[in-house]
N, C-alpha and C positions, 0 to 999 in steps of 0.2 A: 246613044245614052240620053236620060233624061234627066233635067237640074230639075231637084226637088223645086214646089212654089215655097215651101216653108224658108223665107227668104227674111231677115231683117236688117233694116237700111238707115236705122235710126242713130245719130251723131252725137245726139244728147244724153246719151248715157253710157260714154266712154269711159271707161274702168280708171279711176282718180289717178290709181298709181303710175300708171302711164300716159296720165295727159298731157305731162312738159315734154315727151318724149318724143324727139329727133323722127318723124316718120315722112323723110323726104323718100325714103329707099322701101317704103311700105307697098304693098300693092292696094288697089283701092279695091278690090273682090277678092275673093278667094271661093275652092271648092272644097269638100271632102268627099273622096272616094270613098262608098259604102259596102251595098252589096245591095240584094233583091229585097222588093218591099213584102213584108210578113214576118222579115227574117229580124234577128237585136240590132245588128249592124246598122241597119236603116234607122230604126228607132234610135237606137243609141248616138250615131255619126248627126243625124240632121238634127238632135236634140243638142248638140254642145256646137255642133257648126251657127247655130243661130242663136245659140248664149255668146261664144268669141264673138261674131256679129256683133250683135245689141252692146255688148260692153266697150267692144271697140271702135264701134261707132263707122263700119265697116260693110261689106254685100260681102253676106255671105252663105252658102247652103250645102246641101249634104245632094250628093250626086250617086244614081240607081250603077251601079257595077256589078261585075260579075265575082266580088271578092274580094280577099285577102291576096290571091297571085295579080291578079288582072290589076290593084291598088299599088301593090308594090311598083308594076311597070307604069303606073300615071304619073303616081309621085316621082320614080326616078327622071321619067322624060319631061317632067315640071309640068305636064296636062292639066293636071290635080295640083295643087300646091299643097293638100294634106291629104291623108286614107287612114285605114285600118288596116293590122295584119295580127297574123297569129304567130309566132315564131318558129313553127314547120316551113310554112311556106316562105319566110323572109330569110332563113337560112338559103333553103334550096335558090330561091331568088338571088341574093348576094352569091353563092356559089356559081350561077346561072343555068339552072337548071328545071327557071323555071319553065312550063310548058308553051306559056303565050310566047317568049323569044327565045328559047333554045341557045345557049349559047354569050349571051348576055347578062352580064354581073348588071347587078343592079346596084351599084352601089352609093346611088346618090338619094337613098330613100333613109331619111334619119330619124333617130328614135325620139319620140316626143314627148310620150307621159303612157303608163302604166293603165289600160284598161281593168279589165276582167281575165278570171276563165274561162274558157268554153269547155263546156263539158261536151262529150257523144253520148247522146241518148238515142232510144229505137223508141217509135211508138209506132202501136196499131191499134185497130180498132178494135174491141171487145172483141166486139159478132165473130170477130176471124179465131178465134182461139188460142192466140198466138201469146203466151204470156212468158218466156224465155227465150234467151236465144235458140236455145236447140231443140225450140220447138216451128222453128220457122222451116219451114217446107221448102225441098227440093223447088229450086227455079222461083223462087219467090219474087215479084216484084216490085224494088226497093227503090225508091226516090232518095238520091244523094247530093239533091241542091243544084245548087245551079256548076256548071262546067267548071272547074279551075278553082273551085272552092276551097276554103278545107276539109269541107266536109268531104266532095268530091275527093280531094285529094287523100285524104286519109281514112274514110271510113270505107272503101272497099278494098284496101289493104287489111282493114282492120279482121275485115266480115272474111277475106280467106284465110286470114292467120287463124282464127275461130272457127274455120271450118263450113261456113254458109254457102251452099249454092243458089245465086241468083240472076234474075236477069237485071242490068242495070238502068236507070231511069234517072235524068237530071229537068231539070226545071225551078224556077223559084220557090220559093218555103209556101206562100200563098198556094199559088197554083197549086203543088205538091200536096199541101193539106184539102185543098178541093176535090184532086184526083182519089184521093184515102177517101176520102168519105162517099166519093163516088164509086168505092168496091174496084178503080181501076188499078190504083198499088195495093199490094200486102201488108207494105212497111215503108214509111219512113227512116231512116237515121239522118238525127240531127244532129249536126257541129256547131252550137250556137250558145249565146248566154241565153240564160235562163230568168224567167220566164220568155221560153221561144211564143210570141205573138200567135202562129200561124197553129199551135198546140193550143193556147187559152183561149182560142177562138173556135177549136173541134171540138174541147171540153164543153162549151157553150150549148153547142149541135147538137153533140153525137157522144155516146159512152169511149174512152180509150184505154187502154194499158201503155202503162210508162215501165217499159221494160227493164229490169238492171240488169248488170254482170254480175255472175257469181265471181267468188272470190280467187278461183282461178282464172277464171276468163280476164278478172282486172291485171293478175300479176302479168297471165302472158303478153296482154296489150303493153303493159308498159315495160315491160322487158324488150320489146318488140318497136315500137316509137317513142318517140320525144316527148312522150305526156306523164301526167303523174295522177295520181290518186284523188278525187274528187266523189263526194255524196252532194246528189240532190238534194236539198232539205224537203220536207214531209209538207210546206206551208206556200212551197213554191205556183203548186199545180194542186186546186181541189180532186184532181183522182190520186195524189201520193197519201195514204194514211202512215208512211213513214218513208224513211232515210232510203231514197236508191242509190245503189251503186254504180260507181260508173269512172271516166277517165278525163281530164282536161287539159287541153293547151291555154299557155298566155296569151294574150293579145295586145299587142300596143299601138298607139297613134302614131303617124310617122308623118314628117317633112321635106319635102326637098330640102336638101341638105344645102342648097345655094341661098334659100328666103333668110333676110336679113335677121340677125340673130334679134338684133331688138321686139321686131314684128313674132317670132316664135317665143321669145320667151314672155311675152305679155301675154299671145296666146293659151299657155301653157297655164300662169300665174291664173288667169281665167276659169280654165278648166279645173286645179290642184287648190286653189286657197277655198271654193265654197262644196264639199263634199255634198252637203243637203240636198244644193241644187241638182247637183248629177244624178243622186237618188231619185229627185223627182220625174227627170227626164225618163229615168230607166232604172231596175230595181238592182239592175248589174253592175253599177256604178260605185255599189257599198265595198269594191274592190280598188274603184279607182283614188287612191289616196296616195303620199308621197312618198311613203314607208315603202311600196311596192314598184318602185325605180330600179330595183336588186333584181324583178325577173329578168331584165334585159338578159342578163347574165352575158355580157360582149355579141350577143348575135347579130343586132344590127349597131352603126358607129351613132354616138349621141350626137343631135345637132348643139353647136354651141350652146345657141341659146338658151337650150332645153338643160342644156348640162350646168350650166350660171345657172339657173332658176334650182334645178334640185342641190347641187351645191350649198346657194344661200339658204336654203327653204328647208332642206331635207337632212344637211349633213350628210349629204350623199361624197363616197369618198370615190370619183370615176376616173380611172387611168386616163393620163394625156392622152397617150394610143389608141383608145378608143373613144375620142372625141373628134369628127369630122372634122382634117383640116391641118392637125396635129403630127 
């Protein structure tokens, strides 16, 4: 694995609210589990990992992963002391079924603050002709991110429930966008917030199609998994002249559920009190607000801390029982 350099280590500009605050029991670093660089994760993880940094006057960075399962298993074995996840994989993980340990509940990966959506999008390249799903050709080859993704994980459930035959292809969203415009895959599907980097970067290149679902295809997907109803807006990606359709999962921060509650909830208060800032980090961010503590919907158990903080902050109403601890 590789620690991002985007690192800040500056003391002087620890967030006021928490300066009298008791942090004998703090760590003096921290990581954030990510995902592959091209992809929002990366953007988005190393962008708030080095704001909590700078505010809290802390070392801190966002670290390259293979995801949302592979994050869930850092944060619960304390590896990572925070990730990302979507809430497909942090179910099956707490059930323990995720792929990376078979068998093992995860249950020390706690719920932090309320990202984005990720929607599933396909994109291809003009040139290929490919402008629906069921115009994708026998044996197509489809890039689904890197192993143990969500995307991995749930879009080629998705693509036989819809009927595609293809052959499968993982790698990072970069690479993945490199191999597309190299004519070596067909297609992409992407599991990612939006604007996905590794897409405004082909746009740049090369002409592409941003595929939607028709409006069957949306019902049986989410009849079918854990997701719900999501449009791309028309302003996201200059090849949309409107609204594509399509399907999304939540995603949230998580904590070992062991890190001192004072240290998560300051990190949190960081992340939840300046919305602007996270916009600027990432455009996916315009999700991240306090009102949006309700996707949990009990999948994963709240860390204390994090549950003080929306409590005060949010009038969030969270059962005892699922607050880590409780």
């Amino acid at each position: 694995m590789k620690l991002v350099t985007l690192i800040a280590t500056t003391a002087l500009t620890a967030s006021a609210v928490f300066a009298e605050e008791d942090r004998s029991d703090w760590p003096t670093s921290f990581t954030v589990g990510t995902a592959s660089q091209g992809g929002t994760y990366f953007a988005y993880g190393s962008g708030w990992a080095n704001l909590v940094a700078e505010e809290l006057g802390l070392t801190g960075g966002g670290e390259v992963t293979g995801g949302p399962m592979q994050n869930m298993a850092l944060v619960h074995t304390g590896d990572a002391q925070f990730g990302m996840t979507t809430m497909g994989p942090a179910a099956e993980s707490i059930a323990g079924t995720n792929p990376i340990a078979p068998g093992l509940e995860m249950t020390k990966a706690c719920a932090m603050f309320p990202m984005y959506q990720t929607p599933f999008s396909v994109t291809a390249l003009t040139s290929s002709g490919i402008t629906s799903i069921d115009s994708i050709p026998d044996g197509a080859r489809i890039g689904f991110g890197p192993a143990g993704s969500t995307s991995d994980t749930y879009f080629p459930r998705m693509m036989d429930e819809l009927g595609v035959n293809y052959e499968r292809r993982n790698g990072g969203w970069a690479d993945l966008g490199g191999q597309l415009q190299d004519g070596l895959l067909d297609v992409i599907a992407f599991a990612a917030g939006v604007p996905v980097p590794a897409v405004s970067q082909l746009e740049v290149q090369t002409e592409v199609n941003i595929i939607e679902f028709t409006e069957e295809e949306q019902a049986k997907l989410m009849a079918a998994f854990p997701v719900s109803g999501f449009d791309i807006g028309a302003g996201v990606y200059t090849t949309l002249e409107k609204d594509a359709r399509s399907v999304s999962m939540w995603n949230f921060a998580i904590a070992n559920c062991d890190l001192p509650a004072s240290f998560v909830k300051a990190a949190v208060d960081v992340v939840m009190s300046d919305n602007e800032r996270m916009v600027n980090i990432h455009r996916a961010a315009r999700s991240s607000t306090p009102d949006n503590w309700t996707k949990n919907a009990g999948v994963l158990p709240w860390h204390p801390g994090a549950a003080e903080w929306f409590t005060e902050n949010a009038g969030a109403e969270i059962p005892a029982d699922q607050i880590y601890g409780n």
